[in-house]
N, C-alpha and C positions, 0 to 999 in steps of 0.2 A: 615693504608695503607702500610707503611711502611716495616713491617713485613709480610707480605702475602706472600704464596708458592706456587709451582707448584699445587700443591695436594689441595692446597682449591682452587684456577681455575679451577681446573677439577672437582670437586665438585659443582661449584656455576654453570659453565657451561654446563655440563656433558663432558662424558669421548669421544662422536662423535663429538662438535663442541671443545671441546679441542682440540684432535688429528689435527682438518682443522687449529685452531689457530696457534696450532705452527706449523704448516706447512707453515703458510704466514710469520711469525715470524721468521721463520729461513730462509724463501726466501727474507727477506728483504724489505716486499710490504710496512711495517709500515713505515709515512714519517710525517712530519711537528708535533713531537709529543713535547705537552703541557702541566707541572705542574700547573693550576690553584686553590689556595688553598687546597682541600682536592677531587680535580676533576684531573682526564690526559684528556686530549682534543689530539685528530690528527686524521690524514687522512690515510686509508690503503685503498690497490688497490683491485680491487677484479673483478669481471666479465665486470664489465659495464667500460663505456670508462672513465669517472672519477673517479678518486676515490672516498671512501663513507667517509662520517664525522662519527666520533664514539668519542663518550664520556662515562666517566668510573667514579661511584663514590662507594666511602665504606662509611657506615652508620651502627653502632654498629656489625657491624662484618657481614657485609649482601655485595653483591656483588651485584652491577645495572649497566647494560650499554645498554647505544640506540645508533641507527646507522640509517644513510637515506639507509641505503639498505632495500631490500623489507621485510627479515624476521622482522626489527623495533628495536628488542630490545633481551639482550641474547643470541648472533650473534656467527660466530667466528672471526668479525672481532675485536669485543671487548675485547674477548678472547688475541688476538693477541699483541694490544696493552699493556696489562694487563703484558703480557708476554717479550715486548718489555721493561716496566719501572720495573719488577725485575731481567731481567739480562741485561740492558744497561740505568740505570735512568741515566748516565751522556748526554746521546743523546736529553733527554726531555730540553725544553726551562723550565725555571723556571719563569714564570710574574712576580710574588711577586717580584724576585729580579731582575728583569729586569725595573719593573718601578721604583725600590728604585734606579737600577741604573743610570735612565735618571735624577733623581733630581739633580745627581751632573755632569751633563755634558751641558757644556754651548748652547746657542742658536745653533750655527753655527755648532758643532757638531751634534747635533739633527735634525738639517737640511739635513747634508752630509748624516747621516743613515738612515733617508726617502730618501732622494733620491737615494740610493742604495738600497732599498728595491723597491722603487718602478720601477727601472731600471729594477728590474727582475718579477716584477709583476705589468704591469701599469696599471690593473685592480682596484689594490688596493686602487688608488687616488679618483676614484666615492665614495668605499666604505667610506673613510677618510675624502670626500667633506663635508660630509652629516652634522656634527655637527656645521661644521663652518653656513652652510645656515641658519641653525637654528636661528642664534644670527644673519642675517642680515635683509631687510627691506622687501625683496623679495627673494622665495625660489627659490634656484638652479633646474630649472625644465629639465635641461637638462640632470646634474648630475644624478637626479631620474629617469628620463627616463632609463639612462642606465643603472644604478641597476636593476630596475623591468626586462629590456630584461636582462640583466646577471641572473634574478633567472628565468625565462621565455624562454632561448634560443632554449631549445629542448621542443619537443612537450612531452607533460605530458600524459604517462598513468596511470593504476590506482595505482601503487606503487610509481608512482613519487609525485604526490598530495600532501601529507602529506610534505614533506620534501621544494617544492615548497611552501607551505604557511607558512611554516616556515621563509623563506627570505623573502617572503612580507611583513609576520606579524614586523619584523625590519623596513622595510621602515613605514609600518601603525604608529611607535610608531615618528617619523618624525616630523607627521602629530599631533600624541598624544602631543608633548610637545611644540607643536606652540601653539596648539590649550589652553595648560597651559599658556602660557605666554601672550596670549588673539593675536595673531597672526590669527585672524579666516581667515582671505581670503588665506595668506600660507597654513593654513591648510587643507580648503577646497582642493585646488589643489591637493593636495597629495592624501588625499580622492578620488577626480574624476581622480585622473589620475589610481590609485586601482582599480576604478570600471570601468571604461572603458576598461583596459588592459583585466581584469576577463572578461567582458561580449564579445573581442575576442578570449578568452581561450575557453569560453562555446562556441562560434563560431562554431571555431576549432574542438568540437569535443571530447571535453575531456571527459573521465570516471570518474564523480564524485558519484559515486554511494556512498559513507557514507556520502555526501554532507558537507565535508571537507571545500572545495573551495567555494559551493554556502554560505555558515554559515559567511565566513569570507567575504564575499562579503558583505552581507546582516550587516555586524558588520560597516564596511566602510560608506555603504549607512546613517547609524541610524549617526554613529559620523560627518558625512558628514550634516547631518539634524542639529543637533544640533549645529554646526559651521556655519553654511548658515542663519540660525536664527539672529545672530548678523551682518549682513553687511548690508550696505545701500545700496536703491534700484539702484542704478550705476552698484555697486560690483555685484548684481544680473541680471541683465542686461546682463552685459558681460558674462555669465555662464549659460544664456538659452539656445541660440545653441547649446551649446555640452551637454546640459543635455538632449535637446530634441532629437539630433541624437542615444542616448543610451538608450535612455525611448521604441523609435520607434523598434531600433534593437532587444530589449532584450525580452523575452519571454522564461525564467527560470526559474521563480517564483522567482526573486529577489526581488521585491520591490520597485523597483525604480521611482515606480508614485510619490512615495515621494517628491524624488526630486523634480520633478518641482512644485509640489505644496510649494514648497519650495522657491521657488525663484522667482515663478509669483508674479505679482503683477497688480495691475487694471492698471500701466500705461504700461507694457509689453504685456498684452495679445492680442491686436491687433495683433501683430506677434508672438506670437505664435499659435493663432488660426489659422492666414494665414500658417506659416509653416507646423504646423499639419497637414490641411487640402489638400494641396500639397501632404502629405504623402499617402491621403488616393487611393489601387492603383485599378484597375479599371480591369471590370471582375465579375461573376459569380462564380467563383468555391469558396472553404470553405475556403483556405488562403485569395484570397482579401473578402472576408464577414467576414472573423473573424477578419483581421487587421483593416479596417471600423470602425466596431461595437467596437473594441478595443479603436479606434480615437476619435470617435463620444462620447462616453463614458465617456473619459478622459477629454476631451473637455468641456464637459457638464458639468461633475464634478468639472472642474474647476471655472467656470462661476459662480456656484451655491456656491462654497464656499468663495466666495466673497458676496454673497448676489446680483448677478447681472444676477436675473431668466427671463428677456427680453430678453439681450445678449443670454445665456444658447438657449432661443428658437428658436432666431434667425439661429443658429446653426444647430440646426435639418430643419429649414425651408430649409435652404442652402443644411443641407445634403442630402434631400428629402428620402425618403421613401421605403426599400427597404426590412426588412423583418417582422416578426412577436415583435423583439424586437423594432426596428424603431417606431411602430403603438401605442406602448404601453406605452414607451418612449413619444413620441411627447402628446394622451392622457393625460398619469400623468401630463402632463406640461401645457396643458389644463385647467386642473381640478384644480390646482393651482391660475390659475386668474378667478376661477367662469366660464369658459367658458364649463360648463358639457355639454350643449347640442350640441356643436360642439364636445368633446371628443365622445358621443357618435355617432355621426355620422361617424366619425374616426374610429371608433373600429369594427362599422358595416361594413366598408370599407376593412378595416384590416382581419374578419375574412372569406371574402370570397377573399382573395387574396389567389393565391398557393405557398406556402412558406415552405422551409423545415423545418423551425428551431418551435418550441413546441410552438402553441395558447395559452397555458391553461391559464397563469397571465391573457392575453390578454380575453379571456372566462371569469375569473372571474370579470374582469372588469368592461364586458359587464353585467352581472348580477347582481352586486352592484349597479351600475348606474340603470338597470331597474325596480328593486325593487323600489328603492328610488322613479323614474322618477314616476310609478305607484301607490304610495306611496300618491305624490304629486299634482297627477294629472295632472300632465304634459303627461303621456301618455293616450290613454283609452284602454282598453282589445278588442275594436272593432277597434282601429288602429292599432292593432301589427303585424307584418308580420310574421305568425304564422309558416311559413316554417324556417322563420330563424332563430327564439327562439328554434324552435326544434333543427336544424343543429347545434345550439351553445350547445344546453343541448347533443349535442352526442359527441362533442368535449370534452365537460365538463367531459363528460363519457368514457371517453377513458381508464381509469380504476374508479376500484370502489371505492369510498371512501363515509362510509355511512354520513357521516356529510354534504358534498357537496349533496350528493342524497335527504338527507331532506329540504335542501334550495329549491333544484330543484323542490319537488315536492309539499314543498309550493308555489312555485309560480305558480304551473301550476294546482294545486288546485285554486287560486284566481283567474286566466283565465277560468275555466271550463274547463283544458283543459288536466288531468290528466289521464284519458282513452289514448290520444293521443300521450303522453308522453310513458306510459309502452308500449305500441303498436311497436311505434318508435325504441326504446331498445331493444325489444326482435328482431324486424326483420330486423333493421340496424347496430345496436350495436355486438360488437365481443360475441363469442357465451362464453367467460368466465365473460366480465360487464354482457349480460342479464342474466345468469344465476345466478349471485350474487344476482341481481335486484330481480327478481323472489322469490329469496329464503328468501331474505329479507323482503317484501312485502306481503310473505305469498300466492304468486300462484306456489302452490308447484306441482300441476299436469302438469302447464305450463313448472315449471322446469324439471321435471320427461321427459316430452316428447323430451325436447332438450338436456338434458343431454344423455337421452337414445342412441340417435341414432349420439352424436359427436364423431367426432374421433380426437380431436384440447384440446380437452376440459383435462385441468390435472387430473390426476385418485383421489389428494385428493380434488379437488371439486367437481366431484362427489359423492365421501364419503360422502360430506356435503348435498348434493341432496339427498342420500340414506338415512342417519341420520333423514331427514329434513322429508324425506316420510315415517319410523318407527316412529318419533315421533307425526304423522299425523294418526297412523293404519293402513298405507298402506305396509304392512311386503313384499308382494309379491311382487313390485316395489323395494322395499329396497331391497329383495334377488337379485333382477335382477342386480341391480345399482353396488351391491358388486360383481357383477362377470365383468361387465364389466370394474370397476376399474382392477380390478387384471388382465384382459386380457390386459390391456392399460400400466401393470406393475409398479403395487401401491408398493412403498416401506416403507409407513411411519407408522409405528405401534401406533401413537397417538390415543387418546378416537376420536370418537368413533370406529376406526378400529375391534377393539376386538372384540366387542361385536354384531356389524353387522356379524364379519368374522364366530361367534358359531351360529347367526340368521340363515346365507347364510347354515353352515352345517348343521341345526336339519332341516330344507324345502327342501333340495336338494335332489334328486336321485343321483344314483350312477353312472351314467352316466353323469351329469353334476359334480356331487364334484370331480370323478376324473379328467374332462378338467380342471377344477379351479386349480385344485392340481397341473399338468402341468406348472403352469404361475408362480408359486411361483418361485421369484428370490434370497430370501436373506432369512436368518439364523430367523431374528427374524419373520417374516410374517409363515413361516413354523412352527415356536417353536407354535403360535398362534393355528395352523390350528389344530397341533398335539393336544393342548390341549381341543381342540373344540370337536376334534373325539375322547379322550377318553371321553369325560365328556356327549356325545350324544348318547355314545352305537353305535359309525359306525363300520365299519369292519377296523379289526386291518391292515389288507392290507394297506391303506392309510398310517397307520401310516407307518409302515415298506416303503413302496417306498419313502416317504418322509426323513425317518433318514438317508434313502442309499444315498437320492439323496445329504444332507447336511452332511454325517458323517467325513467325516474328518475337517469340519469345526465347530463340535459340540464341546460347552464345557463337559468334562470327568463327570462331577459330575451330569448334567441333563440329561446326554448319560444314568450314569445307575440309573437314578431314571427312565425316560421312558422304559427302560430293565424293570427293576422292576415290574411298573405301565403293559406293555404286556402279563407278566406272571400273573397277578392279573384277565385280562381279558382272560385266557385261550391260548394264542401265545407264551408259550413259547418256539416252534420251533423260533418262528419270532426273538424273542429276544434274545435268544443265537447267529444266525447271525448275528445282529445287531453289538453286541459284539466283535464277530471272526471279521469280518471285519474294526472294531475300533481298535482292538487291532494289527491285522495284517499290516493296514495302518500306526500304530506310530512305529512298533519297526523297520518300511524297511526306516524311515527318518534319525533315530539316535540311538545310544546307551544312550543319555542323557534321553528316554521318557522309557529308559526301568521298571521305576518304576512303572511309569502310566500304564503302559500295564500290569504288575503284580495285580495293584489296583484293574484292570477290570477283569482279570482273577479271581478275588475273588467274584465278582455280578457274571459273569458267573457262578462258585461253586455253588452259591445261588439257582440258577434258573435250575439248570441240575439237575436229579437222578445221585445218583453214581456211574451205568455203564457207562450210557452219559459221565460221566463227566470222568473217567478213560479213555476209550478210547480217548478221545478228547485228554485230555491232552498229552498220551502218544504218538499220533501223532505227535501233534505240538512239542516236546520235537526234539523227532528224525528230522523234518522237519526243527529246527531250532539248530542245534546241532554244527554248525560252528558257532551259537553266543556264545562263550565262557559265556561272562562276563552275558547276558542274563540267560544262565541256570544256572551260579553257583550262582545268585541272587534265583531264582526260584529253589533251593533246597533248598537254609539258609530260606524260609520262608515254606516249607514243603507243596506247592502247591497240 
């Protein structure tokens, strides 16, 4: 370190934050700088109202420095310093011999120099408190308090973050070597007082978008867990209310249910079930049903990981009943004390409420239980209220999932009531479940007819209608099915795309393949059609309006294999256009594609006689005779 020059700083930094370095270096911004070991530590001023901390170290000939400014590391205020300790190292504080030099200076001496230190920085004394708390019975919380507001004071955006968890993560280690010394209730504090402060930063408003902040939040919560584990239920006690005010608040994805399950206990939770339930706030819209169901939840979970599934029910009794998770909830808990036939009566209840939030656990429910109930004998298939097994199997059905469809239609096979069921689905159910149903089931003309004439329905499930009716014999159906996909603008080239799209061209008139031709949106659905019309004998027309309508988005290599392939079938007018307009579109982008437009020029050659091709060229020559670098390419290869 010692020996380092201008010229490797400008090197390790480059020569632009060089240049801003010693421009602060020579304006004097460098202040409070620090020889620590084989580190310079200090503070340079720069834009922001404090100035930034910047640290500086050499390791085998390698230059590192970070800085709380926003660039992070590599700066120029690191620069600066750099430049500060090799033309003024006598300005740096030297620690090493700074604390060699307090060993020989007596008590009272040591005294007067903190106290004129901290005359001029009485901030310093919080920072200085911290050690002493460690080693006493009870931690200085007030002291800590005022650390965390000193790294917490301005509002945090998203360059502040990092350098902000930086001063926390000091106060956290506090909290680390209480928690060594078996100090667990000091430590815990420290912890809660972390995550409390965090979860009004996230308040606040903060940009923690690398989730910096929430990481280290969530590091506090777990050390916080692990020190809340050894105290007596007293110690816990005291630390319910503020764990349940920040459980309530928070909604970060921190994690902090932990906690209180941490600290509950069977003789606490009378109040905390009562405070909880105070929380829950009252209203219809999606905040108070999702803080509720958050409460109720918590609540429950609590109960139950006690082993105390009475209590737990009580719970929901109290909270009564308010959406599809509530019915399904209170059931499960049901079902638990043998009470299945009141669960089911619950669920029946449940699913004809009108409720925003998703039946379907609730649906499946209903279904386990009916099976079983029929099963058992407990129901008979002349007592079932047959409108409302169907209502639930359409719920059930709200999308398709064949493994649920087979349950369903075993049961409604064992009712006799399997006609009534597909009935139900094709003319209640959304027209993409019937039509899966349909397709699946094997009533493929059923499908044919509602697929035909949807206009909701996705263009590759019709594909699969169309597939589903060529693999049935039904080719004229399937030609139809494929044009209607395309008109609804099918983009997915997957099987069986292809082989429908050459079906759709060898049955079509020319009057429908050219509409079809029309709809085509995208490069590879085209590449399809084009291979379908050379390989069927259609007129090369198709091809040619197709290559025009995707030529500049064609790759160069299948551009002149279809050139080629046109002249094969007689168009060689068609494909020499083809060409002239590929080649005329790349060379007006750039001089960099001028090769590629020479390549093409050479399939052209191919496909022209040698008048054609003479005069052509010599046009285009004169026509493009302001491309310098263009034509002197296009004589070195003797076009």
């Amino acid at each position: 370190m010692w020996g380092i020059t201008e010229e490797e700083i400008r090197s390790a930094f480059g020569t632009k934050t060089f240049t801003r370095g010693l421009d602060y270096f020579e304006h004097g911004y460098v202040e409070h700088a620090v020889k620590l070991g084989d580190s310079l530590h200090g503070t340079v001023h720069g834009s922001a109202p404090n100035p930034y901390k910047v640290a500086v170290e050499i390791a085998q000939d390698e230059i590192y420095s970070e800085c709380s400014c926003p660039v992070g590391m590599m700066c120029k205020h690191g620069a600066a310093l750099l430049l500060q300790w090799i033309n003024d190292s006598a300005s740096f504080t030297d620690v090493d011999d700074f604390l060699f030099s307090l060993q020989k200076k007596s008590k009272e001496e040591i005294i007067k120099l903190m106290g004129s230190l901290l005359e001029r920085d009485p901030i310093l004394a919080a920072k200085l408190a911290f050690p002493v708390s460690v080693s006493e019975s009870k931690v200085n919380r007030d002291a800590i308090s005022r650390r965390i507001e000193y790294v917490l004071c301005d509002f945090l955006d998203y360059y502040a973050v990092p350098s902000a968890v930086d001063g926390l993560e000091e106060v956290k280690k506090i909290g680390d070597e209480l928690a060594e010394d078996d100090q667990f209730e000091d430590a815990v504090e420290v912890y809660l007082m972390l995550i409390e402060r965090g979860v009004d930063v996230f308040e606040s408003g903060v940009d923690d978008s690398d989730g910096i902040l929430g990481n280290f939040v969530i590091e506090c919560v777990n050390e916080f867990f692990i020190s809340a584990e050894k105290l007596d239920e007293k110690q816990k006690d005291s630390l319910a209310h503020r764990i349940l005010d920040v459980v309530v608040k928070e909604d970060y994805g921190l994690e902090l249910d932990e906690m209180l399950f941490c600290v509950a206990t069977k003789g606490n939770m009378p109040n905390i079930e009562k405070a909880l339930l105070e929380q829950i706030p009252a209203g219809d819209d999606f905040s108070a049903k999702y803080h509720r169901k958050k409460i109720i939840a918590l609540l429950t979970g609590l109960y139950e990981h006690f082993e105390l599934y009475d209590a737990a029910f009580k719970v929901m009794e109290r909270a009564g009943l308010g959406d599809a998770d509530d019915y399904l909830r209170y059931s499960e808990a049901l079902i638990k004390r043998n009470r299945e036939e009141e669960a089911f009566v619950l669920i029946q209840t449940g699913l004809k409420e009108d409720v925003e939030e998703s039946k379907y656990a609730l649906v499946e429910l209903y279904f386990e239980l009916l099976n079983r109930f029929l099963a058992e004998g407990k129901i008979k298939s002349d007592d079932l209220d047959v409108e409302e097994t169907l209502n639930a199997a359409l719920l059930m059905m709200s999308y398709f999932r064949p493994e649920a469809y087979e349950r369903l239609k075993e049961l409604f096979k064992k009712l006799g009531r399997y006609d009534e069921l597909i009935s139900n689905l094709k003319e209640r159910s959304a027209e993409n479940v019937a039509i899966s149903v349909l397709v699946y089931d094997g009533y493929i003309n059923d499908a044919i007819e509602l697929a035909m004439f949807s206009d909701t329905v996705h263009p590759t499930q019709i594909i699969e209608v169309a597939e589903a009716a060529k693999r049935e014999g039904k080719e004229e159906e399937a030609v139809k099915l494929t044009f209607q996909a395309l008109k609804m603008g099918l983009i997915s080239t997957e099987e069986p795309v292809g082989e429908l799209i050459i079906l759709f061209v060898e049955k079509s008139d020319e009057t429908v393949l050219m509409e079809a031709i029309s709809y085509v949106r995208t490069v590879p659905i085209a590449k399809i059609f084009i291979n379908a019309i050379l390989c069927c004998g259609k007129r090369s027309e198709y091809v040619v309006w197709l290559l025009k309508k995707f030529v500049g988005s064609m790759d160069k290599e299948e551009l002149k294999v279809y050139a080629m392939k046109l002249k094969e079938v007689g168009a060689r007018e068609e494909a020499v256009k083809i060409c002239q307009e590929w080649v005329s579109n790349l060379i007006n982008r750039s001089h960099v594609y001028y090769d590629d437009a020479i390549d093409m020029l050479w399939t052209m050659k191919r496909i022209c006689d040698e008048d054609e091709w003479q005069t052509y060229i010599s046009g285009f020559m004169e026509a493009n005779k302001g491309k310098r670098k263009l034509i002197a390419k296009m004589r070195s290869v003797e076009l």
